[in-house]
C-alpha positions in Angstrom: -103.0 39.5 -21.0 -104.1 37.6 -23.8 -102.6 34.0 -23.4 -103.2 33.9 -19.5 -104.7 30.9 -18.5 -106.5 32.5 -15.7 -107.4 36.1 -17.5 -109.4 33.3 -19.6 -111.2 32.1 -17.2 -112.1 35.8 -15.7 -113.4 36.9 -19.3 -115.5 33.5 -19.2 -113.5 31.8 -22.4 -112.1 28.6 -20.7 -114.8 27.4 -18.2 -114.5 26.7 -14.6 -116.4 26.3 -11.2 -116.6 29.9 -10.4 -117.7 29.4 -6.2 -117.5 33.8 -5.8 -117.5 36.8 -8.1 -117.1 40.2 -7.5 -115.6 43.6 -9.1 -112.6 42.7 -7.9 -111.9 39.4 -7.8 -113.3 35.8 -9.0 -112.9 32.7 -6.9 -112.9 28.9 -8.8 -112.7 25.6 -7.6 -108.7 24.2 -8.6 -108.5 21.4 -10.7 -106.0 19.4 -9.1 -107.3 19.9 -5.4 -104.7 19.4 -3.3 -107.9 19.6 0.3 -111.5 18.9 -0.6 -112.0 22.5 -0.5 -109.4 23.9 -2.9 -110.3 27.6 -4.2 -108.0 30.0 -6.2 -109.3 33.4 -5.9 -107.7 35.9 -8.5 -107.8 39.5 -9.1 -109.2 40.7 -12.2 -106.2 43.0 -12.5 -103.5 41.1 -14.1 -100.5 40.5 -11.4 -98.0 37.9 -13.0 -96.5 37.6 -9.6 -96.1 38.6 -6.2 -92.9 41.0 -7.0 -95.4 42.9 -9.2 -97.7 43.7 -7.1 -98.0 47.6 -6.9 -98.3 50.1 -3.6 -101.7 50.9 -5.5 -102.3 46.8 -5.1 -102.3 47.0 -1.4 -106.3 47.0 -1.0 -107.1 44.4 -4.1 -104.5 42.1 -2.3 -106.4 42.7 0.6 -109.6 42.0 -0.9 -108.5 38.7 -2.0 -107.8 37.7 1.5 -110.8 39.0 2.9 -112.9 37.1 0.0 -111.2 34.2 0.7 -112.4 34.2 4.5 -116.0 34.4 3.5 -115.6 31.8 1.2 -113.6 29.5 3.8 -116.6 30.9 6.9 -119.7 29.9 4.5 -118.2 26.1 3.9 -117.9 25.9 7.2 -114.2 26.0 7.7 -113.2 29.4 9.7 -113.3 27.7 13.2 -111.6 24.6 12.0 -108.7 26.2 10.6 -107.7 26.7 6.6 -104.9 27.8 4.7 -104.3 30.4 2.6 -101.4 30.1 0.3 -99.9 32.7 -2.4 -96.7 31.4 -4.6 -94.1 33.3 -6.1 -92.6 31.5 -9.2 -91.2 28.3 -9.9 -89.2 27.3 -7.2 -92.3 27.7 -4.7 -95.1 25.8 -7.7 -96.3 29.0 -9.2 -97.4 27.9 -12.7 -99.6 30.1 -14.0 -98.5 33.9 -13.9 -101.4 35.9 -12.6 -101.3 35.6 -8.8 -103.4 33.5 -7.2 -104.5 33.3 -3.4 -105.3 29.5 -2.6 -107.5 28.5 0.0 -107.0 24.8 1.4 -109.0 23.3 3.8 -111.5 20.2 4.7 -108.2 18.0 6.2 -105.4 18.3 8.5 -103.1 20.2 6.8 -99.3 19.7 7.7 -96.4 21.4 8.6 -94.2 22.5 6.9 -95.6 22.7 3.5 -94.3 20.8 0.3 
């Protein structure tokens, strides 16, 4: 998608802290870190949103989780705890439309969220 913020970064046009890169996904460092670890690890398949996600999907979603908790094990954060957090449009703070798995960790994180 041409005007997506985060197919930009993907394609290396805008630039970012890219913390993990694979054929499947890339992982960067948010800019308004909301935990002093604050990654956004997206598919390089555009997905605007959680409702489009496909039954052919299933294993790239998966993959994003599964990045996520290598990411979250090599800073040091899988036996602390972290979160990992997907939105789906405005009402839950989605605000760029290619999904996005955030991970959040390096504090107490409360509940519930937001």
């Amino acid at each position: 998608m041409s005007d997506c913020l985060f197919c930009k970064i993907r394609d290396g046009l805008i630039p970012a802290k890219v913390v993990y890169r694979d054929d499947e996904c890339v992982a960067f460092e948010d800019i308004n870190p909301q935990a002093p670890t604050h990654v956004l690890f997206i598919p390089r398949k555009h997905i605007p949103t959680v409702n489009d996600i496909a039954p052919e999907d299933r294993a790239l979603v998966g993959h994003l989780f599964t990045s996520a908790a290598k990411v979250a094990r090599e800073r040091g954060h899988a036996d602390g705890g972290y979160r990992l957090v997907m939105n789906t449009h405005q009402d839950a703070g989605q605000t760029v439309f290619h999904i996005h798995l955030h991970l959040l960790a390096g504090r107490p994180l409360a509940w519930p969220p937001g």
